[in-house]
Backbone as CSV, one residue per row, in Angstrom:
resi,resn,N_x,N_y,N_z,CA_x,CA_y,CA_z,C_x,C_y,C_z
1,UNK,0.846,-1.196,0.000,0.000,0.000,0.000,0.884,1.249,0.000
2,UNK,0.492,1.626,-0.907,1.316,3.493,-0.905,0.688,4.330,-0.028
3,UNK,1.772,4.759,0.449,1.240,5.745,1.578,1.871,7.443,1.297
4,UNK,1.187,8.177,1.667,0.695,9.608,0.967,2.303,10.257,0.974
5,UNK,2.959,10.020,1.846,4.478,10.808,2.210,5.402,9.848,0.661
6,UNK,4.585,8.604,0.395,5.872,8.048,-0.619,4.787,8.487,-1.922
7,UNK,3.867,8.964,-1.849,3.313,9.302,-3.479,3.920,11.204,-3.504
8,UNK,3.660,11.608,-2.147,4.910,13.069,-2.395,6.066,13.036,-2.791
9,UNK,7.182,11.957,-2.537,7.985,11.802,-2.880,8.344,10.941,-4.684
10,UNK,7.418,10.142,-4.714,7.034,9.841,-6.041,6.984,10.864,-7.392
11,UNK,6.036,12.098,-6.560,5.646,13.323,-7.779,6.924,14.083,-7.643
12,UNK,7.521,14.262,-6.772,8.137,15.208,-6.753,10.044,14.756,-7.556
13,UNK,9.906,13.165,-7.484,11.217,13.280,-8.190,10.672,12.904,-9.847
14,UNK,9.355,12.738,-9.842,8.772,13.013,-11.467,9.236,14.148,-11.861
15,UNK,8.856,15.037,-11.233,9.264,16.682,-11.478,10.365,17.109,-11.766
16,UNK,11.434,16.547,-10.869,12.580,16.768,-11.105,13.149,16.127,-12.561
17,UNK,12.671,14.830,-12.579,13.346,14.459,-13.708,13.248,14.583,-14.874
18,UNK,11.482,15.155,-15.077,11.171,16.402,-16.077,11.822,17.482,-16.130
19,UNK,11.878,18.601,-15.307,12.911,19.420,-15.603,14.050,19.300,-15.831
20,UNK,14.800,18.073,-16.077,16.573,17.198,-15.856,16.280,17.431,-17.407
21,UNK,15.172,16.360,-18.287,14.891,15.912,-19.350,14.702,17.815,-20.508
22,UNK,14.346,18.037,-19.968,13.744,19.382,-20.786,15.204,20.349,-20.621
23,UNK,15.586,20.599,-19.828,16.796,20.978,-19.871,18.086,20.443,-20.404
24,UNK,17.622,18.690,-20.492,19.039,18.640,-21.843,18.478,18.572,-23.275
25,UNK,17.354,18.755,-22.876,16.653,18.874,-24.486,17.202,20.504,-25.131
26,UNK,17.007,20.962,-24.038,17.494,22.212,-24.524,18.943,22.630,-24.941
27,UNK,19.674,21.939,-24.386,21.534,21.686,-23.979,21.751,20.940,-25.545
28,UNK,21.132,19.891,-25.791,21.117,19.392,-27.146,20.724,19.838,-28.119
29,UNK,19.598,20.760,-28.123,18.686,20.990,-29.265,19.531,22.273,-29.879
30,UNK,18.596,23.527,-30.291,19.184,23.708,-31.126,19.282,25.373,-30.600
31,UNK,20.579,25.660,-29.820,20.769,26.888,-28.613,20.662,27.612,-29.964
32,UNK,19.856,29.306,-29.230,20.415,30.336,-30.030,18.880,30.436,-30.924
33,UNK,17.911,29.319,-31.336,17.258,29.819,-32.024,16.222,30.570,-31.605
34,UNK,15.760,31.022,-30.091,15.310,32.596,-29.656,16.200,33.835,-29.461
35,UNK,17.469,33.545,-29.549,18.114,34.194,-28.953,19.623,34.824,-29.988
36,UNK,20.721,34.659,-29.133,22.185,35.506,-29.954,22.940,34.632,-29.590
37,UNK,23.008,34.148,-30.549,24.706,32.877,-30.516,26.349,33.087,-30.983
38,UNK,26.928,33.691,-29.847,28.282,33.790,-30.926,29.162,32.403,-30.580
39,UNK,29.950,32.112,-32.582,31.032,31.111,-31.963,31.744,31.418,-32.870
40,UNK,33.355,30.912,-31.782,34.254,31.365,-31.679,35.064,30.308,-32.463
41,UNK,35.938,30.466,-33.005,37.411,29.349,-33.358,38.428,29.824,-34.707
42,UNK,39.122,28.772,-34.352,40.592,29.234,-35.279,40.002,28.902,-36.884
43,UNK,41.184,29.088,-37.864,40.839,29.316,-38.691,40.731,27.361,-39.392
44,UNK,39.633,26.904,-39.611,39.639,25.349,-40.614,38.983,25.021,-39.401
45,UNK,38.459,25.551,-38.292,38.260,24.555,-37.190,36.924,23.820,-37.639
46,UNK,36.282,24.755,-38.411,34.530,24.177,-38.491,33.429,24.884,-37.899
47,UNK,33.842,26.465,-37.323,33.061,27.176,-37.026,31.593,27.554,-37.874
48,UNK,32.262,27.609,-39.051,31.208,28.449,-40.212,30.443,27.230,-40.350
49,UNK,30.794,25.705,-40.333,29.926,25.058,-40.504,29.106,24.597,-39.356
50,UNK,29.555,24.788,-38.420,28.442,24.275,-37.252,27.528,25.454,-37.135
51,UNK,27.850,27.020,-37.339,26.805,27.926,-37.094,25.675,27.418,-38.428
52,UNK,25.968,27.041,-39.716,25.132,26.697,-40.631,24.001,25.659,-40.139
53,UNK,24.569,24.670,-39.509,24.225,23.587,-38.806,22.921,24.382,-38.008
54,UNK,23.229,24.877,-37.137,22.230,26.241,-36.166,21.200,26.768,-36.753
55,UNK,21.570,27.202,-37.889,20.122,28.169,-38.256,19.322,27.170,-39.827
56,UNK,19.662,25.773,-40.142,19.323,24.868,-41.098,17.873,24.870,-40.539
57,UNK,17.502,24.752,-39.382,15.703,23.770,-39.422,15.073,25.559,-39.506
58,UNK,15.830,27.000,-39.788,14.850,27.497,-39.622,14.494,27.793,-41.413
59,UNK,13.111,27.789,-41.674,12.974,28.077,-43.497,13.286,28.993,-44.319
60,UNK,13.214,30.068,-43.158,13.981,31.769,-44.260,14.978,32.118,-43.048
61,UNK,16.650,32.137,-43.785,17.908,32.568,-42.633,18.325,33.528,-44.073
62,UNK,18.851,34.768,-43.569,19.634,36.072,-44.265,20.663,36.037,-43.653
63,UNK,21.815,35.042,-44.689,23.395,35.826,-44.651,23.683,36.437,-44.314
64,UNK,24.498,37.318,-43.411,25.063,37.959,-43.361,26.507,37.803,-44.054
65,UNK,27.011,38.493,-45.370,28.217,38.137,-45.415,28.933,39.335,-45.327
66,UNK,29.844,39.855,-44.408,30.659,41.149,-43.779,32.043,40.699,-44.482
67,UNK,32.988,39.675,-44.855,33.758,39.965,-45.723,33.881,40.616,-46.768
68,UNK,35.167,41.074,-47.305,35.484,40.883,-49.153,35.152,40.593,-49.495
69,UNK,33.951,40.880,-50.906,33.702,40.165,-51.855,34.776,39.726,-52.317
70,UNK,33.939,38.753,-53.506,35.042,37.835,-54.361,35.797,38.400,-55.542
71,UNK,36.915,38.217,-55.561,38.111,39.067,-56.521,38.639,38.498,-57.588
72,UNK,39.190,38.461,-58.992,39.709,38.075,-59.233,40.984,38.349,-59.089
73,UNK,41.231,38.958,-58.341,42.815,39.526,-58.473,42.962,38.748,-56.588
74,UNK,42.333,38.084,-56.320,42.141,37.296,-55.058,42.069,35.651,-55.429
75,UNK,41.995,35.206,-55.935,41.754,33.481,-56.546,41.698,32.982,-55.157
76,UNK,42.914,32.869,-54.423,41.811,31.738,-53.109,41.127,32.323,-52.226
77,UNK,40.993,33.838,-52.196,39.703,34.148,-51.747,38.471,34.182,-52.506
78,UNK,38.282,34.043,-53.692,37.200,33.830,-54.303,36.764,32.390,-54.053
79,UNK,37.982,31.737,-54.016,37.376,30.003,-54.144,36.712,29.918,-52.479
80,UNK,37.407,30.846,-51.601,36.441,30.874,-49.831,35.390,30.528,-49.944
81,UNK,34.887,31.792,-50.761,33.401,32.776,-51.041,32.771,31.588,-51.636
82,UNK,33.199,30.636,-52.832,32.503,30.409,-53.511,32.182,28.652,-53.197
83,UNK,33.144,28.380,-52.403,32.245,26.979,-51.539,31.935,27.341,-50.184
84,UNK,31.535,28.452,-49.708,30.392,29.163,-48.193,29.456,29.090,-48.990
85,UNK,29.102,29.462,-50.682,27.584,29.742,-51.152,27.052,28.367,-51.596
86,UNK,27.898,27.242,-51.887,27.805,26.260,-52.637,27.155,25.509,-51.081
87,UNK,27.636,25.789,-50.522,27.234,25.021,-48.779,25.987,25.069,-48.101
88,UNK,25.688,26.685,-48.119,24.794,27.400,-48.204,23.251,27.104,-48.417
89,UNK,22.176,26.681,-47.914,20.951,26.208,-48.967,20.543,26.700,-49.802
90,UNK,20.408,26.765,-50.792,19.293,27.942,-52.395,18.435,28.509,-52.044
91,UNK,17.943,28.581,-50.870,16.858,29.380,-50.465,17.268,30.275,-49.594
92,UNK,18.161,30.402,-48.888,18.906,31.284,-47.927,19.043,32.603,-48.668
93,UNK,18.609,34.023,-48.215,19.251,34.880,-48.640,20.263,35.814,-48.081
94,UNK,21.441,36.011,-49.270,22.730,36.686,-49.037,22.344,38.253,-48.835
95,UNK,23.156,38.594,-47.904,23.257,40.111,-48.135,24.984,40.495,-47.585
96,UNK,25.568,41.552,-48.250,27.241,41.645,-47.991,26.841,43.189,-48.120
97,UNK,27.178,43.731,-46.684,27.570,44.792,-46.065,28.377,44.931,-44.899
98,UNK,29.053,45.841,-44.628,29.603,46.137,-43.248,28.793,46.952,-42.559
99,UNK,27.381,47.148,-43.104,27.044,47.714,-41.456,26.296,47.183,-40.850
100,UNK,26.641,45.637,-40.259,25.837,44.880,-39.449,24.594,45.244,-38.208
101,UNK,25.043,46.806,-37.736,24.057,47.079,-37.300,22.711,47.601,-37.382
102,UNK,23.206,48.021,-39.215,21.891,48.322,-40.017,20.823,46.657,-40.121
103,UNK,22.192,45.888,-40.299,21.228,44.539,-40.737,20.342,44.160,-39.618
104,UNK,21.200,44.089,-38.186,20.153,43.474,-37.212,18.655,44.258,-36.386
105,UNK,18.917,46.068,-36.970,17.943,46.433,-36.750,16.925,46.272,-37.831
106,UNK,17.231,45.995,-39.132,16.400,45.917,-40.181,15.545,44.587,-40.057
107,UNK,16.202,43.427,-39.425,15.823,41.768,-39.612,14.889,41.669,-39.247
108,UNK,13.707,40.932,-40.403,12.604,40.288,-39.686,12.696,38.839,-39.393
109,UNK,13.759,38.197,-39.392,13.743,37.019,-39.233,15.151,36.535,-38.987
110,UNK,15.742,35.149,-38.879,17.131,34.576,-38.519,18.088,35.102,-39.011
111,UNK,19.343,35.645,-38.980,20.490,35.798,-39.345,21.555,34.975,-38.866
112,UNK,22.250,35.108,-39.947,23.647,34.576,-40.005,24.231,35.375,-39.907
113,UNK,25.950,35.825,-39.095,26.575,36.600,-39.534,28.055,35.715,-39.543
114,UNK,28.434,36.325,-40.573,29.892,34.997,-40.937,30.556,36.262,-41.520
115,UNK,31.831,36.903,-41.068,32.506,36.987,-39.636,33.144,37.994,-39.386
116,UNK,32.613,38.365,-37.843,33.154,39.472,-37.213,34.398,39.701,-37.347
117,UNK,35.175,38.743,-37.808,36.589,38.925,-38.245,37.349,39.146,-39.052
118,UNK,36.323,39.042,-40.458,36.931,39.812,-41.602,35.890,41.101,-41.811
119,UNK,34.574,41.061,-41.301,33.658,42.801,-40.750,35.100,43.553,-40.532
120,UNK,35.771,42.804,-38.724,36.452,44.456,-38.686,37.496,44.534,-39.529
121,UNK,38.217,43.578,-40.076,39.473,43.878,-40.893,38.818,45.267,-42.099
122,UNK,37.621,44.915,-42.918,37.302,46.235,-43.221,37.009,47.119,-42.677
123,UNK,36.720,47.242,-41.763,35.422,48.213,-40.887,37.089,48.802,-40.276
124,UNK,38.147,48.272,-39.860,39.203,49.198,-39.410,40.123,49.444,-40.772
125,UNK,39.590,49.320,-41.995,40.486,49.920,-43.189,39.295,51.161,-43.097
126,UNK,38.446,50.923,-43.204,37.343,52.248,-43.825,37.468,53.305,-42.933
127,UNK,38.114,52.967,-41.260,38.437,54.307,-40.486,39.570,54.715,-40.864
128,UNK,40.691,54.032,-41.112,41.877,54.520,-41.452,42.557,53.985,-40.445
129,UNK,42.834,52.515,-39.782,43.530,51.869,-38.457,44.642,51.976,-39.744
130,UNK,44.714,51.403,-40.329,46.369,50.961,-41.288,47.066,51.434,-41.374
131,UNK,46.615,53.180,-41.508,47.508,53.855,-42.275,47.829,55.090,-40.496
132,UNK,47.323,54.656,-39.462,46.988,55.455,-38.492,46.388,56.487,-38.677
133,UNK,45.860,57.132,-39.149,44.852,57.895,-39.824,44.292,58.517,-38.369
134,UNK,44.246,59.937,-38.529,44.057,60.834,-37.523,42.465,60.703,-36.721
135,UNK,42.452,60.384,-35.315,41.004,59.608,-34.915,40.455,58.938,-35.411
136,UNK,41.302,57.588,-35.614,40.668,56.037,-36.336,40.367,55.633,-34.816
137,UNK,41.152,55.849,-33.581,40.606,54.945,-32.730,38.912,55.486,-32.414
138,UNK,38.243,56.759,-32.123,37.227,57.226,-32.058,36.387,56.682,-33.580
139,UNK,36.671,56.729,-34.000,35.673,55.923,-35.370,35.322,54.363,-35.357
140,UNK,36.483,53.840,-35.133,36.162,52.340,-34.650,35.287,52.001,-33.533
141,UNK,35.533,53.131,-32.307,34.909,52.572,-31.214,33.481,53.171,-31.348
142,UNK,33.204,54.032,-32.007,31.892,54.562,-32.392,31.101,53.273,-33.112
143,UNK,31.700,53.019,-34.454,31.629,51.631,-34.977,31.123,50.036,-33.986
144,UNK,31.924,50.228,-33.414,31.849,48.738,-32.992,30.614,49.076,-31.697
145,UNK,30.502,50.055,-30.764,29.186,50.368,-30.305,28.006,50.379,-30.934
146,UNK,28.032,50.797,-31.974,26.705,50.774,-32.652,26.481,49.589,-32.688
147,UNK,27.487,48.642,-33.504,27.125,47.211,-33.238,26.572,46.307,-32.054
148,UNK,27.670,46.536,-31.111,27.461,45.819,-29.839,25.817,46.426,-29.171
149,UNK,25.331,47.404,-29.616,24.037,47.480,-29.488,23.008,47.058,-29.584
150,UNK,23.201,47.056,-31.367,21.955,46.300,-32.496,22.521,45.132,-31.695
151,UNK,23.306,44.622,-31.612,23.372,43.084,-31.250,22.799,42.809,-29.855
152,UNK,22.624,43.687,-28.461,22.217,43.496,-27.199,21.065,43.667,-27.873
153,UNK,20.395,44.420,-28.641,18.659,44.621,-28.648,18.019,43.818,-29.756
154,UNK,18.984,42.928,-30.617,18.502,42.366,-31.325,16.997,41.239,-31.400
155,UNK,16.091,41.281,-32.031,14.685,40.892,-31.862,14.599,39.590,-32.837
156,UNK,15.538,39.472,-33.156,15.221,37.923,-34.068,16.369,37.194,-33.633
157,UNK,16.280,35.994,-33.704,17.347,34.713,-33.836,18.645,34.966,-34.955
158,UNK,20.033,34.917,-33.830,20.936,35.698,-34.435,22.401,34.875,-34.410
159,UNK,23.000,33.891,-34.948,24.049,33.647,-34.904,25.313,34.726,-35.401
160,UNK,26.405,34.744,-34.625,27.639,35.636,-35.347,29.188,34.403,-34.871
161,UNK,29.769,34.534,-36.090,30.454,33.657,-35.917,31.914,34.994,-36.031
162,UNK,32.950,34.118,-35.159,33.915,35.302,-34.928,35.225,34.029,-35.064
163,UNK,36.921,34.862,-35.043,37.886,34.412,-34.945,38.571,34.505,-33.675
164,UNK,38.627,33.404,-33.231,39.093,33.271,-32.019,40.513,33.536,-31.836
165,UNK,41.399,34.739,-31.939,42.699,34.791,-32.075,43.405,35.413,-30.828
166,UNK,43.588,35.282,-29.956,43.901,35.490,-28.803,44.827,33.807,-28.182
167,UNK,45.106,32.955,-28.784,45.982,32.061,-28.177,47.313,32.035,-28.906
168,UNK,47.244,33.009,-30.000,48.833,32.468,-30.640,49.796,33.497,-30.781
169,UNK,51.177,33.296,-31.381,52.079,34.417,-30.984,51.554,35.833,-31.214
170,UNK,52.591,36.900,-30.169,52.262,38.263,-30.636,52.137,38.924,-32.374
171,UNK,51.558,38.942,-32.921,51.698,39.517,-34.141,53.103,40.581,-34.148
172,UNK,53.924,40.541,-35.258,54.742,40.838,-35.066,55.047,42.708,-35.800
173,UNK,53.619,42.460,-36.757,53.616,43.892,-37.207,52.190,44.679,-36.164
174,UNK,52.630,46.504,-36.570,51.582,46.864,-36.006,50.189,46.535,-35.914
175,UNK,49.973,46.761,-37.438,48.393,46.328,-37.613,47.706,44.805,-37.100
176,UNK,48.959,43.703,-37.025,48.344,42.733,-36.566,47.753,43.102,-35.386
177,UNK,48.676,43.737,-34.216,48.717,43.491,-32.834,47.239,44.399,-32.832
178,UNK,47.247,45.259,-33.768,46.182,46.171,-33.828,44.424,44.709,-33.794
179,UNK,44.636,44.427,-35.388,43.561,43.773,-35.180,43.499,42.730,-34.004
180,UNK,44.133,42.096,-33.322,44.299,41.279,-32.669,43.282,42.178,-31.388
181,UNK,43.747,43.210,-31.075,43.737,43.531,-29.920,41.930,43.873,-29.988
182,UNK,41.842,44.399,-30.853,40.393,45.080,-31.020,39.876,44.012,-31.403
183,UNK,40.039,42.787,-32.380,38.884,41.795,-32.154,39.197,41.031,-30.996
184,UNK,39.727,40.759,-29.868,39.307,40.677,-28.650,38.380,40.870,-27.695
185,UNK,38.397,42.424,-27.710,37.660,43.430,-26.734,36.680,42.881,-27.609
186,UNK,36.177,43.086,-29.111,34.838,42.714,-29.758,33.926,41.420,-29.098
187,UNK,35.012,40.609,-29.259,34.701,39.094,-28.756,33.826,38.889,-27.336
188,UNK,34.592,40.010,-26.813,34.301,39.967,-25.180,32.883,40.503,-24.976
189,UNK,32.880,41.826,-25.989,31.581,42.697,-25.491,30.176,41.785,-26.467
190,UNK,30.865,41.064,-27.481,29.565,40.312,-27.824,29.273,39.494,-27.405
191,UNK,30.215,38.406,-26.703,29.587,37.390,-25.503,29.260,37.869,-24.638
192,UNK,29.414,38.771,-24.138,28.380,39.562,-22.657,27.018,39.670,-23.135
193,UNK,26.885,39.776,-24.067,25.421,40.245,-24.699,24.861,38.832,-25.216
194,UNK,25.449,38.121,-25.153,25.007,36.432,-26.168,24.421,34.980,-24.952
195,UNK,23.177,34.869,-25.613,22.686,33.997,-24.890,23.298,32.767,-24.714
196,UNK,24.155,32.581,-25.810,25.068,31.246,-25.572,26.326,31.345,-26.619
197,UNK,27.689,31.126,-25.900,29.073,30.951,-26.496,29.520,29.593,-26.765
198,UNK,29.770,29.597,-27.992,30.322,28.406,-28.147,31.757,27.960,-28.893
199,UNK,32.682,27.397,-28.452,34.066,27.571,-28.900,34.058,26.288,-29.749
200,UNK,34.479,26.319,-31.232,34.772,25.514,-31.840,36.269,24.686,-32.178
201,UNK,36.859,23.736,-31.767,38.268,23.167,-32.048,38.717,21.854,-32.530
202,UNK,39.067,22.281,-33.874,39.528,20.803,-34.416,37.929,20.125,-34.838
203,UNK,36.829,20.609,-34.802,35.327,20.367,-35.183,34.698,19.960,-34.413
204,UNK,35.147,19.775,-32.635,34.760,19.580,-31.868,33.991,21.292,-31.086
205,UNK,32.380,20.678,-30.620,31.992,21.689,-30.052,32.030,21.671,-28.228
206,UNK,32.527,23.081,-27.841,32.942,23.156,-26.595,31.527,24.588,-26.641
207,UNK,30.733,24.062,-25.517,29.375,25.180,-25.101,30.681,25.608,-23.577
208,UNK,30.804,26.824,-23.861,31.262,27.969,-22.611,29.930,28.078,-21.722
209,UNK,30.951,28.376,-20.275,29.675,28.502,-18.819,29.302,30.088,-19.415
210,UNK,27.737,30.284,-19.040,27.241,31.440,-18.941,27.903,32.533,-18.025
211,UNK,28.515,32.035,-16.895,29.228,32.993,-16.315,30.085,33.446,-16.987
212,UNK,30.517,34.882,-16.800,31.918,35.377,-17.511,32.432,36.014,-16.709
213,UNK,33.216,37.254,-17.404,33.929,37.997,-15.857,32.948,39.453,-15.820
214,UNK,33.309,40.143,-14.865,32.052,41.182,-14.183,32.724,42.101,-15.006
């Protein structure tokens, strides 16, 4: 005979193990599609393809593509460009601008953004970082606020995929240490704002703790 203290205890680890179940449903499924997903990794790791992976079950996703277009006076950067579109589904639509924060206030629906890391390589030629160009640092940081904005207030389902370059030697010219340094700080202020980080290595996915630093 069941007695009332073991059917409380009965419901109550039901409960629990419903919320256990729904919470790795969520851990498994498919993070980011209410929300802002940035991921991070080196260059071949498989970033661009696992964020693709992310926004596939939704039916209309808008490209973001923030690189260089394709060159001919570029050949293996055209051949980049031209197996990301081949990868890509036929129904997906492209759009290639640098002002990502026009895009995410404009979006009515999922974005892609593929990558904050060749965005700023232009976005710090168009202030003038290269050439040191008189208040490039005030133009950039104007720049990259606007962004880090549209991206905290963003209203649709938003992957941004970035370069994780902060583990390898000092760059040895200015402009490296330059970009290096500023897509860092980028990195940082868009995972503060991102419902979930995820570090990509060697094609293995690593989900980062929600905690970060204060």
């Amino acid at each position: 005979m069941t007695t009332q203290p073991t059917r409380r205890l009965a419901a109550l680890v039901a409960t629990r193990l419903e919320a256990g179940i729904r919470a790795l449903r969520r851990y498994a499924g498919h993070p980011g599609d209410d929300g802002r997903v940035l991921i991070l990794g080196g260059v071949r790791s498989g970033k661009s393809r696992h964020a693709e992976r992310l926004c596939a079950r939704h039916a209309r996703v808008t490209y973001v593509a923030a690189g260089l277009p394709p060159s001919a006076d570029d050949p293996e950067w055209a051949a980049r460009v031209a197996a990301h579109r081949e990868r890509r589904p036929a129904h997906w639509h492209t759009v290639e601008t640098t002002d990502l924060a026009a895009a995410l206030r404009e979006a009515t629906g999922p974005l892609l953004i593929d990558c904050l890391g060749t965005w700023l390589s232009r976005v710090l030629d168009e202030v003038g970082a290269w050439d040191q160009a008189e208040g490039w640092q005030q133009r950039i940081d104007e720049r990259l606020t606007d962004f880090v904005e549209a991206w905290r207030t963003a209203r649709v389902p938003v992957v941004a995929v970035s370069n994780e370059v902060g583990m390898g030697i000092v760059p040895p010219t200015v402009s490296g240490r330059v970009f290096r340094d500023v897509l860092g700080s980028l990195n940082s202020q868009v995972a503060r704002h991102a419902d979930a980080v995820q570090l990509v290595v060697a094609g293995r996915i690593l989900r980062l703790q929600e905690r970060g630093l204060p």
